[in-house]
C-alpha positions in Angstrom: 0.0 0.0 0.0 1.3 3.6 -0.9 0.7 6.4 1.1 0.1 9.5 -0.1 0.3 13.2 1.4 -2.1 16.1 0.2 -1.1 19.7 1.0 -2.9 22.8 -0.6 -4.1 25.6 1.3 -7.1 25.4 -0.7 -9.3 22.8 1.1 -11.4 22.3 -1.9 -8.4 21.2 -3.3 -7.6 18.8 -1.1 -11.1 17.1 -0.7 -11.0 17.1 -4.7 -7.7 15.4 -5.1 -8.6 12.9 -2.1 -11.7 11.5 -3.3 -9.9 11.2 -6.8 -7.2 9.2 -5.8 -9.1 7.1 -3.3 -11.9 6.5 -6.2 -9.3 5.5 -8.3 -6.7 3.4 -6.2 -9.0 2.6 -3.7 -7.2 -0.5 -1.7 -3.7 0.3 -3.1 -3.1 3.9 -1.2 -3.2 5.4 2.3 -4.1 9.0 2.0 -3.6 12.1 4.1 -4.8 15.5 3.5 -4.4 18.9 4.9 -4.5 22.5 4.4 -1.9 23.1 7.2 2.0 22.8 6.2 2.6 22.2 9.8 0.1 19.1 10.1 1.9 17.6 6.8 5.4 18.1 8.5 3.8 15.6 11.5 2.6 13.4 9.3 6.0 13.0 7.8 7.6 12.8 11.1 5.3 9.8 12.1 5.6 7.8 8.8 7.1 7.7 5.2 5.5 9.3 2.7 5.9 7.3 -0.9 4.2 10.5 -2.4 3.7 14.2 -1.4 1.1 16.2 -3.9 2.4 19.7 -2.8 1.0 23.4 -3.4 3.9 25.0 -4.9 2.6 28.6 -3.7 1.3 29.1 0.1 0.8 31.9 2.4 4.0 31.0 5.1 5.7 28.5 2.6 6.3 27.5 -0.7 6.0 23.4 -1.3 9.4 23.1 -2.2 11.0 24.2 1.1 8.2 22.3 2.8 9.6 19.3 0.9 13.1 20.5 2.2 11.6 20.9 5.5 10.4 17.0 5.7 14.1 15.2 6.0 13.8 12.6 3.0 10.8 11.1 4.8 9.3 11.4 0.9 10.5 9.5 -1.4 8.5 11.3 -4.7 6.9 14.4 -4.8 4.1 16.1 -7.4 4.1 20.0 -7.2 0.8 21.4 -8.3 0.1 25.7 -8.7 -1.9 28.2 -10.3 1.5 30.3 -10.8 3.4 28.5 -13.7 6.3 30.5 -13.4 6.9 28.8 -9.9 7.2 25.5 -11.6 10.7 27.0 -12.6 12.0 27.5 -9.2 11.9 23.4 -8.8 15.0 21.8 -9.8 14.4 19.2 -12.4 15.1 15.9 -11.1 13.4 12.6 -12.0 11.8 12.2 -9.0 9.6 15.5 -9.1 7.3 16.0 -11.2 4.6 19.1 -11.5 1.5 19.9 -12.9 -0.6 23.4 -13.7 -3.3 24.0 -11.8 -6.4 23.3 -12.5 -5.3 19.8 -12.7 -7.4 17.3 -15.0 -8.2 14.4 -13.3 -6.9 12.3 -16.4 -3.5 13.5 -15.5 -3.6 13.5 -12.2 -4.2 9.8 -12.4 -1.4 9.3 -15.1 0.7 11.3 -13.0 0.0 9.2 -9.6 0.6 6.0 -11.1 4.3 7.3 -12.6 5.2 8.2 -9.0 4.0 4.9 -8.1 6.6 3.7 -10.3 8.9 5.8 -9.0 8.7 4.7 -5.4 8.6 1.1 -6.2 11.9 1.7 -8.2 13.0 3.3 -4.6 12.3 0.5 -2.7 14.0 -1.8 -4.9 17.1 0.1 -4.8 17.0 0.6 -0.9 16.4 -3.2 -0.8 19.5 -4.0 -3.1 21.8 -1.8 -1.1 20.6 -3.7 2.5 20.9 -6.6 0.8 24.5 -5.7 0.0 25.0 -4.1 3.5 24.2 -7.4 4.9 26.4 -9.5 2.7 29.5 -7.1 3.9 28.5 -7.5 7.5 28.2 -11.4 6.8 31.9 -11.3 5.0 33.0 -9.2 7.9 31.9 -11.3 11.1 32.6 -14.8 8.7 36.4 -13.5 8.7 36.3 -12.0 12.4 35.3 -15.3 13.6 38.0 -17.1 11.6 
């Protein structure tokens, strides 16, 4: 199951987007929505977010440094705004991706399941390099003990 964060200051927005994605990935997501950058920043602290759908412009903060702000407890992020010449401030790395407000929900869905993608591509890595962690520590306590 993938869990998924909502931030917009817009609470429209938010209900919106979380009856989409539930109606569409129904069993397959966990979903949490807010309009308050500071309730998102708990939620982060108190699990691992696969993917963050974050309001590029708010009042206090942009969603970028909110992104910053949560520690690598995300692993993907979609920036959403109504100012396209925010979407320039993002650096442009694979695992961000952003969209113009208003968002149609055809997109929205397309865009989901790529950052689906992206996370399960995550996971896999993070699981090759334990793997590989555990193999050195098995190498290492084989030729301590020998």
């Amino acid at each position: 199951m993938k869990t998924i964060l909502i931030l917009d200051d817009d609470s429209s927005i938010v209900e919106i987007i979380t009856g989409f994605l539930y109606d569409q990935f129904k069993n397959q997501v966990e979903l949490y929505g807010t309009t308050d950058p500071e309730i998102a920043l708990g939620i982060t602290d108190s699990c691992f977010i696969d993917i963050a759908i974050l309001d590029m412009k708010m009042p206090n903060i942009d969603g970028y440094s909110l992104l910053k702000l949560m520690n690598g407890q995300v692993k993907t992020a979609i920036f959403i705004t109504g100012h396209p010449d925010w979407l320039t401030e993002i650096p442009h790395e694979s695992i961000y991706q952003t969209l113009e407000k208003p968002v149609p929900p055809k997109k929205l869905g397309e865009t989901v399941k790529r950052a689906m993608l992206v996370s399960e591509e995550i996971d896999g890595e993070i699981k090759r390099m334990l793997e590989e962690i555990i193999t050195q520590l098995e190498i290492t306590r084989a030729y301590c003990a020998g």
